[in-house]
C-alpha positions in Angstrom: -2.6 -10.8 -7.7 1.2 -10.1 -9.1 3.4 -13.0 -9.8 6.6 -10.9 -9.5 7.5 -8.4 -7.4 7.8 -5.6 -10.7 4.6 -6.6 -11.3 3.7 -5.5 -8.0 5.3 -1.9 -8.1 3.3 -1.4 -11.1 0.3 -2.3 -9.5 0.9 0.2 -6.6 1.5 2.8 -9.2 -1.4 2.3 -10.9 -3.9 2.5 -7.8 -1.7 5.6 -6.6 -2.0 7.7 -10.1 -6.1 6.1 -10.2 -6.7 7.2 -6.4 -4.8 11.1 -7.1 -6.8 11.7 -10.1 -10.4 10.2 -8.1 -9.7 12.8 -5.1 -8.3 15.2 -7.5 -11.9 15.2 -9.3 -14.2 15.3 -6.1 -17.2 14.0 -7.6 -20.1 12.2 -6.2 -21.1 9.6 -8.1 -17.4 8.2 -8.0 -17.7 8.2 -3.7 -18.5 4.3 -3.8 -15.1 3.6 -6.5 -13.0 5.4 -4.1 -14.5 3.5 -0.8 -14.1 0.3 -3.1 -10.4 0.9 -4.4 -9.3 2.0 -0.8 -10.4 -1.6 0.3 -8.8 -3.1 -2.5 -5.3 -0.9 -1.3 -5.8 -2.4 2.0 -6.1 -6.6 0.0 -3.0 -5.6 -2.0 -1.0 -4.5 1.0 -1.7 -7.3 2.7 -0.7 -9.6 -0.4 2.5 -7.8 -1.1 3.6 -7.7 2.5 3.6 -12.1 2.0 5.1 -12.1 -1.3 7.8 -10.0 0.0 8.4 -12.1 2.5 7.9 -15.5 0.4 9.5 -14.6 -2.5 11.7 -12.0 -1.9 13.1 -12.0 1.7 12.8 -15.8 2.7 15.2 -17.3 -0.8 17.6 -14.4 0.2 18.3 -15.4 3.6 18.4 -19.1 3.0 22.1 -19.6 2.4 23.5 -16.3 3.1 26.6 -15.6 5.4 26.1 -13.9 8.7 26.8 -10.3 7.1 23.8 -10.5 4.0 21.6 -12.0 6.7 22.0 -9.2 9.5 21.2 -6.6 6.1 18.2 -8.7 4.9 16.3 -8.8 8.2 17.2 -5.3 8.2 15.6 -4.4 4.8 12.9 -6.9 6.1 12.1 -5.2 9.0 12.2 -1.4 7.1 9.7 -3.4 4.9 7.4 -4.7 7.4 7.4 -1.2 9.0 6.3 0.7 5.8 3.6 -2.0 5.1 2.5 -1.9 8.6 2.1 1.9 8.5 0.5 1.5 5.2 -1.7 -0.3 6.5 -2.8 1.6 9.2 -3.3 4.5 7.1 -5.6 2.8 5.0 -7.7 1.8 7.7 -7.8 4.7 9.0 -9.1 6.1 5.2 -11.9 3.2 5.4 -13.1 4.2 8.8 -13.3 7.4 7.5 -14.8 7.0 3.8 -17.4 4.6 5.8 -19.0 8.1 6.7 -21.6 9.4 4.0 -21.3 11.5 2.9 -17.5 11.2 1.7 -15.4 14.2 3.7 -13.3 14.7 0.0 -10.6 16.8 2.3 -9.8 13.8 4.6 -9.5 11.4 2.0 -7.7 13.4 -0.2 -5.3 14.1 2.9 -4.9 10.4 3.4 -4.2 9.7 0.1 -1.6 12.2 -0.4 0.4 10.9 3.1 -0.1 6.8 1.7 1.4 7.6 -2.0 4.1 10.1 -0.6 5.2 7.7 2.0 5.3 5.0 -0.7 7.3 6.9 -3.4 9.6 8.2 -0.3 
């Protein structure tokens, strides 16, 4: 996994611009790459969402007055609220790319919501 939360953002990319162009070319013999990198979305979130916390979130809040600390566990909680949608979304594609064969309209639906919701 990343070591640094850039590192991380450019993973997210990458699996966004590899999962448009996958549902953007419809093709069969890819239906098992797309079931396997939406299951590796769902490991990544789930990483991310702890590194965040770890090494973003946790070092901010450890000596910070009352006013940085009420922002933070703002900013946290927007965080845990987009990963935690993210999430569900992506469970939701699983359950539904689970289903052989592949309904490309559903995914590609899911896909578009989960990389617009992360670039918003």
């Amino acid at each position: 996994m990343p070591q640094t939360l850039e590192e991380y953002h450019a993973k997210i990319e990458r699996m966004m611009a590899e999962g448009d162009a996958l549902v953007m070319a419809r093709d069969a013999a890819t239906a098992e790459l797309v079931k396997q990198r939406i299951a590796d979305s769902a490991l990544v979130l789930a990483s991310y969402q702890l590194f965040v916390h770890q090494e973003v979130f946790a070092p901010m809040l450890e000596h910070a007055d009352a006013g940085t600390r009420a922002r933070v566990n703002e900013l946290k909680v927007e965080c845990i609220a987009l990963t935690e949608d993210l999430r569900f979304n992506v469970r939701e594609l699983k359950a539904q790319a689970d289903d052989a064969p592949l309904d490309w309209d559903s995914i590609a639906a899911g896909v578009a919501w989960f990389n617009g919701r992360v670039r918003a």
